[in-house]
KOLFILUM-723086 format. One line per 2 residues: their letters; for each residue x, y, z of N, C-alpha, C. Coordinates in steps of 0.001 Angstrom, whole numbers. Layout:
BEGIN
a	X Y Z X Y Z X Y Z | ...
! end
This chain:
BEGIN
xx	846 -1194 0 0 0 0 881 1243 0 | 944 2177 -886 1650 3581 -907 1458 3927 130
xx	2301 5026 397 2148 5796 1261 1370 7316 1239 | 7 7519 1663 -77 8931 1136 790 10272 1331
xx	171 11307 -105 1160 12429 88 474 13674 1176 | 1601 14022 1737 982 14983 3127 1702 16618 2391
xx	1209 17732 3079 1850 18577 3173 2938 19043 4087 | 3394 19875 4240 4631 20322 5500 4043 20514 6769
xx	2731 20387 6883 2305 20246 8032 1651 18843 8512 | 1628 17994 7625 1482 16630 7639 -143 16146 7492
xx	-614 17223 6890 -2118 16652 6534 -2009 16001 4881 | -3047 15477 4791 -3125 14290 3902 -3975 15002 2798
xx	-2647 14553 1292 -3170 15310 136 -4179 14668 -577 | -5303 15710 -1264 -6505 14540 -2117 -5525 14516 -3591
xx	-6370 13967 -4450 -5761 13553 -5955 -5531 14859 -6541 | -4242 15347 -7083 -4167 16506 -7826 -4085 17552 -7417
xx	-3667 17170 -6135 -2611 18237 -5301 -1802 17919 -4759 | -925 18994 -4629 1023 19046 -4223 753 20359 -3463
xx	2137 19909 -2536 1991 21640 -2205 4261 21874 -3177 | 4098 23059 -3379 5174 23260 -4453 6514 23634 -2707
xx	7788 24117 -3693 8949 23747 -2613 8631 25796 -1648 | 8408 25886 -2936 7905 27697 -1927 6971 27392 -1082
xx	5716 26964 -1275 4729 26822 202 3629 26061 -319 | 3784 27106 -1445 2275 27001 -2738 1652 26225 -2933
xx	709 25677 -2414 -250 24613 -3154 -822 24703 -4401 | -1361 23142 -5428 -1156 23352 -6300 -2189 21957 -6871
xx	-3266 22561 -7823 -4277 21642 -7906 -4563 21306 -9681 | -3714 20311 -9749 -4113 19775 -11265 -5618 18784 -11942
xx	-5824 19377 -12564 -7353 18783 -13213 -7249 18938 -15015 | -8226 18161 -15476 -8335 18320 -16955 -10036 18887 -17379
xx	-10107 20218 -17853 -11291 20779 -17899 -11987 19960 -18853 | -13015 20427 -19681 -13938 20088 -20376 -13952 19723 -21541
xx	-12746 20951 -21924 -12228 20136 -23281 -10808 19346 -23793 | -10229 19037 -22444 -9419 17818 -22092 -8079 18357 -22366
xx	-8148 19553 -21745 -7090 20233 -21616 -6653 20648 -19886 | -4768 20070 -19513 -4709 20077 -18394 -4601 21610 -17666
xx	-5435 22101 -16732 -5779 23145 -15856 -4659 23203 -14629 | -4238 24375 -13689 -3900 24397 -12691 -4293 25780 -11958
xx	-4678 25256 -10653 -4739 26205 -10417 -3442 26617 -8534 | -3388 27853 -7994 -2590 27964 -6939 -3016 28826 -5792
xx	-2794 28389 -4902 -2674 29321 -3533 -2180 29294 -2400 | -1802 29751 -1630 -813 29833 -265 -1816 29096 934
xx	-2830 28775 494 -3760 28045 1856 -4723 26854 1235 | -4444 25554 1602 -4793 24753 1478 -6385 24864 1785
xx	-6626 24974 2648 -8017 25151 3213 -8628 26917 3783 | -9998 26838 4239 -10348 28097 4450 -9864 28579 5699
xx	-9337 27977 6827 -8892 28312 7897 -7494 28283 7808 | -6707 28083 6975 -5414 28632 6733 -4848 29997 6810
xx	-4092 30598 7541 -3570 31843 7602 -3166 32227 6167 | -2886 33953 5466 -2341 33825 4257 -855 34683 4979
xx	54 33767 4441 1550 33955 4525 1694 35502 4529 | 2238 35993 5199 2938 37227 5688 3498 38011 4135
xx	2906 39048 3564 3157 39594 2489 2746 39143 656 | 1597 38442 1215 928 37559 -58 -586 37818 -115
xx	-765 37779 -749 -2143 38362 -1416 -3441 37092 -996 | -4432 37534 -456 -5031 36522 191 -5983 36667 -1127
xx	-6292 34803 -1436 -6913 34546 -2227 -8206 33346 -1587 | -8851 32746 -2629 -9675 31442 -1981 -8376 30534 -1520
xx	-8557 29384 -893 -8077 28340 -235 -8234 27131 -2038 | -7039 26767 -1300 -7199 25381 -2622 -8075 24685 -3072
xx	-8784 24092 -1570 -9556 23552 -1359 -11261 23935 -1969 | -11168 25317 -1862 -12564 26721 -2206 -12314 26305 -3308
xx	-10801 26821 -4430 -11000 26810 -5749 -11428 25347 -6468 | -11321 24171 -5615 -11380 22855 -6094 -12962 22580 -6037
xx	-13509 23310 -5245 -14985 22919 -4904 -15920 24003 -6411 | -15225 25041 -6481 -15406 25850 -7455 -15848 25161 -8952
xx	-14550 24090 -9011 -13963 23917 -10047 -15059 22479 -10209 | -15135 21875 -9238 -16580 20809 -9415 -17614 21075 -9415
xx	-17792 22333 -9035 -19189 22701 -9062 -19682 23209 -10872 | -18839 24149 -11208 -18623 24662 -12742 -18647 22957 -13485
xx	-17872 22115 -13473 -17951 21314 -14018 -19635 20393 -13897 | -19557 19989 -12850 -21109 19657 -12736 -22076 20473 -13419
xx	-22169 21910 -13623 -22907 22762 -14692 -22697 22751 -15870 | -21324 22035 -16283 -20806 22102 -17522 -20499 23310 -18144
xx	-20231 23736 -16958 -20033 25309 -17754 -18166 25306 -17966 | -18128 26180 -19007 -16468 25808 -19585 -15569 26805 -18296
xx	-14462 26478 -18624 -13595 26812 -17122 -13179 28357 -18251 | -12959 29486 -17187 -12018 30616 -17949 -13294 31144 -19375
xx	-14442 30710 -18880 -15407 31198 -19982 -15030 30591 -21784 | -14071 30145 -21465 -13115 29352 -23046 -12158 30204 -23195
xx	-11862 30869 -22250 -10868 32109 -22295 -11289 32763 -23669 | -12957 33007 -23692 -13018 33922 -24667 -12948 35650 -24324
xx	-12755 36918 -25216 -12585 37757 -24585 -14251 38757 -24573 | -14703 39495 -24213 -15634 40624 -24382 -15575 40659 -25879
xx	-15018 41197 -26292 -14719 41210 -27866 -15210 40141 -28986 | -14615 39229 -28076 -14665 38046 -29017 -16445 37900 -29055
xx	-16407 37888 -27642 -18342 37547 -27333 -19222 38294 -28123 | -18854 39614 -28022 -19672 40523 -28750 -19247 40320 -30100
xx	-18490 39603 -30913 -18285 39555 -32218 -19144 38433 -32376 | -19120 36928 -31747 -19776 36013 -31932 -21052 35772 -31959
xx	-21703 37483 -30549 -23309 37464 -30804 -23567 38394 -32063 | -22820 39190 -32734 -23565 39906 -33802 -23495 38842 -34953
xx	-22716 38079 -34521 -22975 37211 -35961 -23379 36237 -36210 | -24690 36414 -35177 -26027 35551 -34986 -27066 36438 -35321
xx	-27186 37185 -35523 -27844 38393 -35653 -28108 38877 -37273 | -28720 37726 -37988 -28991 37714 -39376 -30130 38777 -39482
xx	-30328 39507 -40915 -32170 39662 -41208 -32475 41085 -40407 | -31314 41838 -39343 -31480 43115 -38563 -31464 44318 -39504
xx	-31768 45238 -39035 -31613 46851 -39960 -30307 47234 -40875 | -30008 48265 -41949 -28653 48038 -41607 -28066 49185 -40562
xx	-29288 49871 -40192 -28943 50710 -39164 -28437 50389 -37907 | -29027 48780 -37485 -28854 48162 -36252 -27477 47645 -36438
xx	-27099 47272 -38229 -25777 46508 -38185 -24560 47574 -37589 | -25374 48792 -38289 -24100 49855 -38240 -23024 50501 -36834
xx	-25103 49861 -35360 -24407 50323 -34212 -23099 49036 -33505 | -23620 47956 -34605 -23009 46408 -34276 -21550 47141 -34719
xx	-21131 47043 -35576 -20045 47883 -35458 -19298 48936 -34998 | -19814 49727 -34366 -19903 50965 -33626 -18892 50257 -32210
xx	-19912 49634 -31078 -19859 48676 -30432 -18318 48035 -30455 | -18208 47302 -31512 -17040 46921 -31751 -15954 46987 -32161
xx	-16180 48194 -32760 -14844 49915 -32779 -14594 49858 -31291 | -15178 50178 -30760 -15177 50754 -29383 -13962 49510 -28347
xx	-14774 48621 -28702 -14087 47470 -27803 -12390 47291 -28200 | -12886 47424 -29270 -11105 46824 -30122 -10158 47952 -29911
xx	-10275 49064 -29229 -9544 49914 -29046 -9443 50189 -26813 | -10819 50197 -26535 -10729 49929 -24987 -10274 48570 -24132
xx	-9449 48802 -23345 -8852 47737 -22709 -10025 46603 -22352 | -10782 46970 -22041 -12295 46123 -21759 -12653 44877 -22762
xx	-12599 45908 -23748 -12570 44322 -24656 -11877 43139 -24783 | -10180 43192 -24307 -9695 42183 -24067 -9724 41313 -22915
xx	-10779 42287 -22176 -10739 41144 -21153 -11376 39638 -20883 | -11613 38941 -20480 -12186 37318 -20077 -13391 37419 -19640
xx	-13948 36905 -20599 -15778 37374 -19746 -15884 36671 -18448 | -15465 35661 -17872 -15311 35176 -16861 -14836 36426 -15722
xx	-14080 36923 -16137 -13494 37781 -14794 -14535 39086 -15167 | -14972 39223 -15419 -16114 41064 -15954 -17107 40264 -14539
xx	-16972 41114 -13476 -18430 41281 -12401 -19491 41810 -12920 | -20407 42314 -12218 -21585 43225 -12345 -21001 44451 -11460
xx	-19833 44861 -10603 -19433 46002 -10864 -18439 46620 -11531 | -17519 45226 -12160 -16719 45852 -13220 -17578 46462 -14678
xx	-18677 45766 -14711 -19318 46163 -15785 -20137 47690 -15653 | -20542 47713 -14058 -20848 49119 -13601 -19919 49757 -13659
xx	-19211 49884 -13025 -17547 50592 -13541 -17028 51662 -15168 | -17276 50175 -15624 -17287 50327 -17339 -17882 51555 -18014
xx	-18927 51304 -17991 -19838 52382 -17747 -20214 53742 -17412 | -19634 53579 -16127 -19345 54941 -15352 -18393 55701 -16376
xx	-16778 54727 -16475 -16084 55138 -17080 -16110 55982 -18524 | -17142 55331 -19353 -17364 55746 -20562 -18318 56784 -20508
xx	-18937 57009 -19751 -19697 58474 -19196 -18914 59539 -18836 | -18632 59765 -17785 -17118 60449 -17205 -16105 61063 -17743
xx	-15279 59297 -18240 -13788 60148 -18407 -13885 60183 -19977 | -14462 59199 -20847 -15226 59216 -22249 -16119 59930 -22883
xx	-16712 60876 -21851 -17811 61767 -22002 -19035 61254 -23086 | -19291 59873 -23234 -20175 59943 -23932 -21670 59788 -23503
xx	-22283 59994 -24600 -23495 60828 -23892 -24503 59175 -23258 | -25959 59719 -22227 -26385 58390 -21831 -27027 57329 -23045
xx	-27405 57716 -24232 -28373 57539 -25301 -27283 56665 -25781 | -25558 56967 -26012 -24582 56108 -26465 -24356 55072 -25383
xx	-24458 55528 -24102 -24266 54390 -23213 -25317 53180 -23796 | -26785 53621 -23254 -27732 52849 -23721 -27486 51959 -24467
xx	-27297 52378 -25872 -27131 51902 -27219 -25887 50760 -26727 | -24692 50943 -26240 -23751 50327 -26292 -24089 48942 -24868
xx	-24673 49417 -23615 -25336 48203 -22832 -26015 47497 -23767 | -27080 47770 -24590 -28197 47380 -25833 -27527 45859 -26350
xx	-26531 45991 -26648 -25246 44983 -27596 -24673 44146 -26201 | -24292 44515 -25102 -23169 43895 -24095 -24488 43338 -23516
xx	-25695 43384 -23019 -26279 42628 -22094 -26815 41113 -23065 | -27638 41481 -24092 -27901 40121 -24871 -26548 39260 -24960
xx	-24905 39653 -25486 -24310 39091 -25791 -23835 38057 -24477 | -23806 38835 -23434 -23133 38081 -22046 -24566 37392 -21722
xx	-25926 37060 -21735 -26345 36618 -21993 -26675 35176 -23244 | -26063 35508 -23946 -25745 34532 -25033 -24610 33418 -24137
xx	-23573 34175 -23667 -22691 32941 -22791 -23288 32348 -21825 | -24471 33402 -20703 -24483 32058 -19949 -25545 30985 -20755
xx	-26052 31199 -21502 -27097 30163 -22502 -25939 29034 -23235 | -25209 29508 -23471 -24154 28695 -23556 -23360 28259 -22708
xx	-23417 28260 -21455 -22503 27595 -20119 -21271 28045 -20609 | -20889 28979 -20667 -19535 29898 -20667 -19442 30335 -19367
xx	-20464 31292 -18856 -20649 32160 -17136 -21618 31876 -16997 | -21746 32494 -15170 -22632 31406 -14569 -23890 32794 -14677
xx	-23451 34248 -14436 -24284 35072 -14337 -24217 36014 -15870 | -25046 37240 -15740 -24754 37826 -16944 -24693 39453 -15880
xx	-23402 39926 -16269 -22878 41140 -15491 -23364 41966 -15920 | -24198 42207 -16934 -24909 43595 -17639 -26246 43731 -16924
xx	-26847 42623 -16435 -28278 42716 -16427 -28766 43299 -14871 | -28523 45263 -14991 -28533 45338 -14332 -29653 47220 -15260
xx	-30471 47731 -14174 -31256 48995 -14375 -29695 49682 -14667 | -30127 50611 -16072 -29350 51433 -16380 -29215 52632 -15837
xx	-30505 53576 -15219 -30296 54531 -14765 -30135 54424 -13462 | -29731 53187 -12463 -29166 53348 -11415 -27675 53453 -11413
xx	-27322 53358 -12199 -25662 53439 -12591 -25032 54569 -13251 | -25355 54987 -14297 -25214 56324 -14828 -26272 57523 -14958
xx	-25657 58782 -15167 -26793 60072 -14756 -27456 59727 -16393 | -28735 59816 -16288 -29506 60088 -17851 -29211 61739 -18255
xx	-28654 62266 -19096 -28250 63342 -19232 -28729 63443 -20629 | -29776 63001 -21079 -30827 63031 -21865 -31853 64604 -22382
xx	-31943 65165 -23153 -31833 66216 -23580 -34081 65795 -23604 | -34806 66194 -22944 -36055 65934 -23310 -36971 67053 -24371
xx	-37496 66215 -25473 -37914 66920 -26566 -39164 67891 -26295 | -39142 69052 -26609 -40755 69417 -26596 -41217 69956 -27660
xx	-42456 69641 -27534 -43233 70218 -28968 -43473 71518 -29449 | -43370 71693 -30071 -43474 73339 -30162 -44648 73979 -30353
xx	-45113 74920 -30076 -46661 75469 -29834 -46709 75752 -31538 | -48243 76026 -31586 -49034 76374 -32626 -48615 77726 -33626
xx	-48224 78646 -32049 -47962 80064 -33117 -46052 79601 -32918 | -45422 79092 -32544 -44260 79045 -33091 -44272 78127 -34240
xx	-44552 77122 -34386 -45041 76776 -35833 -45312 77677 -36670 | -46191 78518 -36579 -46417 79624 -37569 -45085 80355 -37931
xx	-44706 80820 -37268 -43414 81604 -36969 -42347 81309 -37339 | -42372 80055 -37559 -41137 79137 -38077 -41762 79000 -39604
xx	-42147 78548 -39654 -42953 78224 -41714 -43036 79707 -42116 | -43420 80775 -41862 -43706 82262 -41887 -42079 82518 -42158
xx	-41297 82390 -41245 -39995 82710 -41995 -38975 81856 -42955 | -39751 80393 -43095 -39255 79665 -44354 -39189 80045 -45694
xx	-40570 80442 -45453 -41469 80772 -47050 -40873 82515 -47263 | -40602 83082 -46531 -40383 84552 -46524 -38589 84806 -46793
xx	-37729 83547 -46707 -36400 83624 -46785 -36204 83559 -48106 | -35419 84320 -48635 -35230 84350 -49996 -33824 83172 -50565
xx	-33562 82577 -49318 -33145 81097 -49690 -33477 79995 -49451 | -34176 79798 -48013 -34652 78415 -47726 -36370 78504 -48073
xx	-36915 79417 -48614 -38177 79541 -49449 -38446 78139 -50588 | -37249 77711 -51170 -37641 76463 -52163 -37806 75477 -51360
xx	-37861 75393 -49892 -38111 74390 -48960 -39209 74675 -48673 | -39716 75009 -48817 -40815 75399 -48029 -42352 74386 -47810
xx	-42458 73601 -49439 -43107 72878 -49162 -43237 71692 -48617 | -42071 71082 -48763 -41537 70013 -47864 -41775 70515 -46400
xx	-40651 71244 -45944 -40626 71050 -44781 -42337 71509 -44047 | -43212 72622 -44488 -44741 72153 -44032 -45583 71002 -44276
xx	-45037 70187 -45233 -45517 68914 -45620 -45016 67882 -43931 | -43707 68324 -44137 -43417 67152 -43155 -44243 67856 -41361
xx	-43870 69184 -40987 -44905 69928 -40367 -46443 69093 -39844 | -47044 69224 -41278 -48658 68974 -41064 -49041 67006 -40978
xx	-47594 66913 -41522 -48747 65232 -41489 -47502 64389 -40489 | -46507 64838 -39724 -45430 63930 -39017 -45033 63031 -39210
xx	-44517 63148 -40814 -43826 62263 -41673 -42327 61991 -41313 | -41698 60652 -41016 -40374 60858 -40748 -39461 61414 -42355
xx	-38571 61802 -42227 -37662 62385 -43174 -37412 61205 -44993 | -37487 59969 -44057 -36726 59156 -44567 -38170 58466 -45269
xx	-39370 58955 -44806 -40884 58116 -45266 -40758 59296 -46221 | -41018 60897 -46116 -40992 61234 -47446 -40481 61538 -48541
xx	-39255 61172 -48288 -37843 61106 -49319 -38483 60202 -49771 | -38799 59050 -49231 -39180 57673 -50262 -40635 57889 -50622
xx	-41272 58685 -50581 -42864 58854 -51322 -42808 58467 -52584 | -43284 57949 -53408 -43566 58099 -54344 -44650 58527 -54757
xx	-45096 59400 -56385 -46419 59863 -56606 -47377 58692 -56855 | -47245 57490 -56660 -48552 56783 -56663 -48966 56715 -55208
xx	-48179 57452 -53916 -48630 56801 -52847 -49563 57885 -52603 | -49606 58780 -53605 -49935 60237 -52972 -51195 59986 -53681
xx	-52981 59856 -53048 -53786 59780 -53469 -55110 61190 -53245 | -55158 61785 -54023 -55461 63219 -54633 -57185 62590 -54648
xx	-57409 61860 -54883 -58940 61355 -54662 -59629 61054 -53584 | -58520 60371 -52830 -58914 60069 -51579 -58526 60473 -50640
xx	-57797 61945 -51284 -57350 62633 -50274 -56184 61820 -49195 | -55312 61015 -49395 -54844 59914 -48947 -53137 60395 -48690
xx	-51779 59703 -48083 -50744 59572 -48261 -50979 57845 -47959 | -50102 57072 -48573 -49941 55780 -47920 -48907 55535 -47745
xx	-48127 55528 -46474 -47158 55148 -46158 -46636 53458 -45521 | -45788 52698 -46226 -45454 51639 -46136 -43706 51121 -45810
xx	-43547 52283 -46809 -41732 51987 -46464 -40835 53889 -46219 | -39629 52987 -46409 -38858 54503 -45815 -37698 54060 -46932
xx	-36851 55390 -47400 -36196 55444 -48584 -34476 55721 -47644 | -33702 55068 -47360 -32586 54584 -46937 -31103 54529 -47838
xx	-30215 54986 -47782 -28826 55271 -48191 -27766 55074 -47299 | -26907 54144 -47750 -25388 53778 -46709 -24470 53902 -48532
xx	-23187 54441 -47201 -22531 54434 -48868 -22037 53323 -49540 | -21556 52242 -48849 -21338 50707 -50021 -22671 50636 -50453
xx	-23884 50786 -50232 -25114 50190 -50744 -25586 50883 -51557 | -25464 52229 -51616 -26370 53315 -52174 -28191 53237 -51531
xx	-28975 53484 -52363 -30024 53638 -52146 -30984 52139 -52057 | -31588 51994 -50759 -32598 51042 -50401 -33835 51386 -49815
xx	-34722 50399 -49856 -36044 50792 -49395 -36394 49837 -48285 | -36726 50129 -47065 -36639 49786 -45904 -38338 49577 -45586
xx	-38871 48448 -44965 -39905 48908 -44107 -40132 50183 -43176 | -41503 50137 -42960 -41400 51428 -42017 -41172 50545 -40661
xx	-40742 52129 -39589 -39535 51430 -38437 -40856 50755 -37130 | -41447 50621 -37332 -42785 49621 -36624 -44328 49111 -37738
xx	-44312 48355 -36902 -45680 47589 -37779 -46530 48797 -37654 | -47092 49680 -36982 -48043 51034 -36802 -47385 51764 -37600
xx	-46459 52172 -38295 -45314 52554 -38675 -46257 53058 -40386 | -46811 51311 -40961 -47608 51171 -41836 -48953 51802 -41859
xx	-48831 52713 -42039 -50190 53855 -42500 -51385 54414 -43134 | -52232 55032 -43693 -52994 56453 -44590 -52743 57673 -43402
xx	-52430 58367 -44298 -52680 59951 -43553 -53348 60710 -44447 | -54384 61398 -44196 -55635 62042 -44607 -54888 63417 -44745
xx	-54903 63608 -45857 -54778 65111 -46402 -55608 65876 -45885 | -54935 67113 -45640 -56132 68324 -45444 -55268 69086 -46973
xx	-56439 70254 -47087 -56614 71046 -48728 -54483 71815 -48829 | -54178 72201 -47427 -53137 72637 -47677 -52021 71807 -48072
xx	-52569 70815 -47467 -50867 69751 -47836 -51225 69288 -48956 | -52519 69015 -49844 -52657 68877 -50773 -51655 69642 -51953
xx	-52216 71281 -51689 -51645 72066 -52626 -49841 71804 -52503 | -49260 71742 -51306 -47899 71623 -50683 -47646 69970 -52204
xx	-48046 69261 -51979 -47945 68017 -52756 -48117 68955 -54986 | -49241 69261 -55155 -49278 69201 -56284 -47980 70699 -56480
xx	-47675 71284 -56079 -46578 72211 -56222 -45910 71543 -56688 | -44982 70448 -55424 -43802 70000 -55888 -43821 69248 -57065
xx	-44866 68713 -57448 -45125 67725 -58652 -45238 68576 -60033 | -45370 69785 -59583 -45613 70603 -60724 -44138 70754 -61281
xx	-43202 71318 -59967 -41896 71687 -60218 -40648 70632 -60572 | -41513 69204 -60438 -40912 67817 -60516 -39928 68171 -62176
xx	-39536 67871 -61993 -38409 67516 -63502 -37805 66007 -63747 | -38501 65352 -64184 -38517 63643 -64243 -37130 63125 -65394
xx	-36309 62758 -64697 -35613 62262 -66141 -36243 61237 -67220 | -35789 60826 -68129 -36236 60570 -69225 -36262 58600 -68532
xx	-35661 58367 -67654 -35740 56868 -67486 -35994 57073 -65708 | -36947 57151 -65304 -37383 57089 -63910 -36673 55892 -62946
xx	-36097 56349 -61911 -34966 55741 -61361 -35403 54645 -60244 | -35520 53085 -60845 -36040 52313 -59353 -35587 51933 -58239
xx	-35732 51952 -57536 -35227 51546 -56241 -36361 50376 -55347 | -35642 49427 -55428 -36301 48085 -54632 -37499 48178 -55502
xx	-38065 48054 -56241 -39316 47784 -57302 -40281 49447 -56858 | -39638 50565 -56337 -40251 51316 -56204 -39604 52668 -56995
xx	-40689 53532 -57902 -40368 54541 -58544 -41316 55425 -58953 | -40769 56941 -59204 -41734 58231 -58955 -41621 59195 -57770
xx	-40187 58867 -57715 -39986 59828 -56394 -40186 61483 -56816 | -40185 61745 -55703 -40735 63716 -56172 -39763 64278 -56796
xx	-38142 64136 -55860 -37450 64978 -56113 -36138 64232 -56716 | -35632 65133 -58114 -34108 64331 -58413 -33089 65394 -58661
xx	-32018 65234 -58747 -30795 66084 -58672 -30588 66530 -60916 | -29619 66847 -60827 -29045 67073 -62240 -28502 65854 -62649
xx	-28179 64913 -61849 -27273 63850 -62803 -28993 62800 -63206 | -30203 63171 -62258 -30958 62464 -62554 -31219 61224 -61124
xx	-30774 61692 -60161 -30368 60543 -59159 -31562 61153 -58288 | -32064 60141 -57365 -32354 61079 -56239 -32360 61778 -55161
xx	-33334 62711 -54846 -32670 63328 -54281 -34227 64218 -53562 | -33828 65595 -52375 -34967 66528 -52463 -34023 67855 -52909
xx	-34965 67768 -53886 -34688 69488 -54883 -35703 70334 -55397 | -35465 71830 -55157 -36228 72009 -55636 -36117 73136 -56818
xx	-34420 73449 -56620 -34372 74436 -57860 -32977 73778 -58057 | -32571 73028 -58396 -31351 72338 -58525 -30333 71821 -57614
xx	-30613 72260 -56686 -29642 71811 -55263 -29866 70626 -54693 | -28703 69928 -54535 -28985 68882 -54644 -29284 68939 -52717
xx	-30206 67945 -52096 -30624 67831 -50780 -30914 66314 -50369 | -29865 65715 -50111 -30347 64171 -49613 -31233 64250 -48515
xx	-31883 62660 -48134 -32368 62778 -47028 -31821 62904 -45886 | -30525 62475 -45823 -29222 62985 -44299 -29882 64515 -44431
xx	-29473 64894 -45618 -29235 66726 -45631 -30006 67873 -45105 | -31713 67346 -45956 -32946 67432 -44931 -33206 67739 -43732
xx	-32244 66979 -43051 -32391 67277 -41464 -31552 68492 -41238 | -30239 68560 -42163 -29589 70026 -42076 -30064 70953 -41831
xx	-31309 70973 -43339 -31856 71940 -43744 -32367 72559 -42666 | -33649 72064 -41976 -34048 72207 -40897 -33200 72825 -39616
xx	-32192 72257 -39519 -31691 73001 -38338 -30822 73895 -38818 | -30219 74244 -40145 -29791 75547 -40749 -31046 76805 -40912
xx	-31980 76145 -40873 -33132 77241 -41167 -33501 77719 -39525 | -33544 76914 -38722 -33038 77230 -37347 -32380 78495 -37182
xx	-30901 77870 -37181 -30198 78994 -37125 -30163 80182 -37641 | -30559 80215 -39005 -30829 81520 -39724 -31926 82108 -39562
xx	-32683 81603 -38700 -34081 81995 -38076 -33725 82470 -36800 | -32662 82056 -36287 -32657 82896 -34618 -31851 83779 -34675
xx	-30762 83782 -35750 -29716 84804 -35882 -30083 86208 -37229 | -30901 85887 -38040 -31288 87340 -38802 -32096 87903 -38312
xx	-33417 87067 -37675 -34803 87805 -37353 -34777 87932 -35757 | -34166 89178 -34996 -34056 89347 -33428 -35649 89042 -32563
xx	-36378 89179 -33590 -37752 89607 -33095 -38414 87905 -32626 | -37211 86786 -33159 -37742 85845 -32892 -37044 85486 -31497
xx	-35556 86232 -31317 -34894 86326 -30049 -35363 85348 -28878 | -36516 86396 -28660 -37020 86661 -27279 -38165 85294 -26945
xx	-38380 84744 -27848 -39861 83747 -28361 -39222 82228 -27294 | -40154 81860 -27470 -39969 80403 -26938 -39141 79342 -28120
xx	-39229 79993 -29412 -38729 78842 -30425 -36975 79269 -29814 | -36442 80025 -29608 -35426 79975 -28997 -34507 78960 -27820
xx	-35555 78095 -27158 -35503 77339 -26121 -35933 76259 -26381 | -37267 76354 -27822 -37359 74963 -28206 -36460 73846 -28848
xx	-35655 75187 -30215 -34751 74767 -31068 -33564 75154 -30224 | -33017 74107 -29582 -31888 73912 -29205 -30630 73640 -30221
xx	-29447 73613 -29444 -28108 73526 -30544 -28263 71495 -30076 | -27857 71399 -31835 -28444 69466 -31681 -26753 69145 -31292
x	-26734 68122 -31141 -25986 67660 -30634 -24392 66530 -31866
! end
């Protein structure tokens, strides 16, 4: 019969432990995917003192119970020593059939990581306050705003979620209320009254440059069309009989893709909006001033858009300038500005406090 192995204090070793010639104990195992593991510490058990100038850790014994317990879950040791990075690369690319707007923040996300130390780290070692931490950090000393935080938790909680569904970790460190952790520093929208509306269209139409806007932007005004639904109008959606708009999709541009046609951004999303007599006239204007090239330009089986540029592409124009739908939104907040800075008399008004500087 062998003799069993003891430590320097003469207690009796289990299978796959030594204690080393420094003090160190030392616990060999083969994880899950049959690769040999070790792990170390200065205390065999939990009532072990930790050696005079050494970093107190679990007991050998703690990490061994650890290490059967994870195994009994089947959960992989060291998460597969995959990193944040890696995780968040592996959940977006499960993530077939999404926007390409949603792809675009998927990348965003993962700019971010591949440059912050965070991303290389071991999803295994990320807590729920290193991940609070994180956070903080990218608020703070990153200054970015809460809407980017959001967006960027949005991506990190499903994905660390995806591991523990996969027995990688046992918890998911994201899944935690966002505004108990960072300030919402959220800019809240308000609507703008009736006579600043006036006041604002009154000096569109009266500017002797942003005047060729004019019908658009009261078009978009009277019926709360997103930018991107009436860029993509076409004149069959526009029904003059029934007094009708029908809105179904939204007209979309990335630059590898060029021009696509998108659902609208919710199932309610899908519409009629009932003309009244002014947006009518606002509609047959621009159609009047339409200048159609000679081969009408399709996009996703859809064509007859209002507005096209000089090369014939589209576009919103209305005396040759060319105005994408990004640009649109310019327009608007350039007409802003040239609305609070020529006309003083609008100074003093509430549209001053409504139209804020965007961000």
């Amino acid at each position: 019969m062998s003799e069993k192995r003891r430590d320097h204090r003469g207690r009796i070793l289990h299978n796959g432990e030594i204690q080393l010639s420094d003090g160190r104990y030392r616990f060999k195992y083969v994880d899950e995917m049959g690769k040999e593991r070790c792990v170390y510490s200065w205390r065999l058990d939990h009532n072990d003192a930790t050696p005079k100038g050494k970093r107190r850790t679990l007991s050998l014994r703690e990490m061994e119970k650890k290490i059967q317990a994870d195994h009994f879950e089947q959960i992989a040791r060291n998460g597969g020593n995959m990193t944040v990075l890696e995780l968040v690369e592996k959940y977006t690319s499960t993530k077939t059939g999404v926007r390409p707007t949603t792809v675009a923040g998927y990348g965003t996300v993962i700019n971010l990581l591949k440059k912050d130390p965070f991303g290389k780290r071991r999803i295994d070692t990320v807590r729920i306050s290193d991940a609070k931490c994180w956070l903080i950090h990218l608020q703070q000393v990153e200054k970015k705003s809460y809407s980017s935080i959001h967006s960027i938790r949005g991506v990190l909680r499903p994905a660390f979620q995806l591991a523990v569904d996969d027995d990688l970790i046992r918890k998911n460190s994201f899944q935690f209320q966002l505004m108990e952790v960072v300030v919402n520093d959220s800019v809240t929208r308000e609507a703008i009254s009736r006579a600043e509306e006036r006041k604002f269209l009154r000096f569109v139409k009266e500017d002797p440059h942003f005047c060729r806007y004019y019908e658009g932007i009261y078009i978009l005004f009277k019926t709360g069309l997103r930018i991107s639904e009436f860029c993509g109008l076409p004149i069959s959606d526009i029904d003059f009989k029934e007094h009708t708009i029908n809105i179904d999709h939204q007209l979309q541009k990335k630059s590898k893709i060029g021009y696509y046609i998108q659902e609208t951004k919710t199932t309610s999303g899908t519409r009629k909006i009932l003309m009244t007599a002014d947006v009518e006239e606002c509609f047959r204007k621009i159609i009047e001033k339409r200048n159609p090239p000679k081969a009408e330009p399709m996009v996703d089986g859809k064509s007859g858009f209002l507005y096209f540029d000089k090369n014939e592409s589209i576009c919103y124009s209305c005396t040759g300038s060319i105005i994408s739908n990004t640009s649109f939104r310019s327009i608007i907040i350039l007409t802003k500005y040239r609305c609070l800075s020529l006309h003083r008399m609008y100074a003093d008004t509430p549209i001053a406090q409504i139209w804020q500087n965007p961000e």
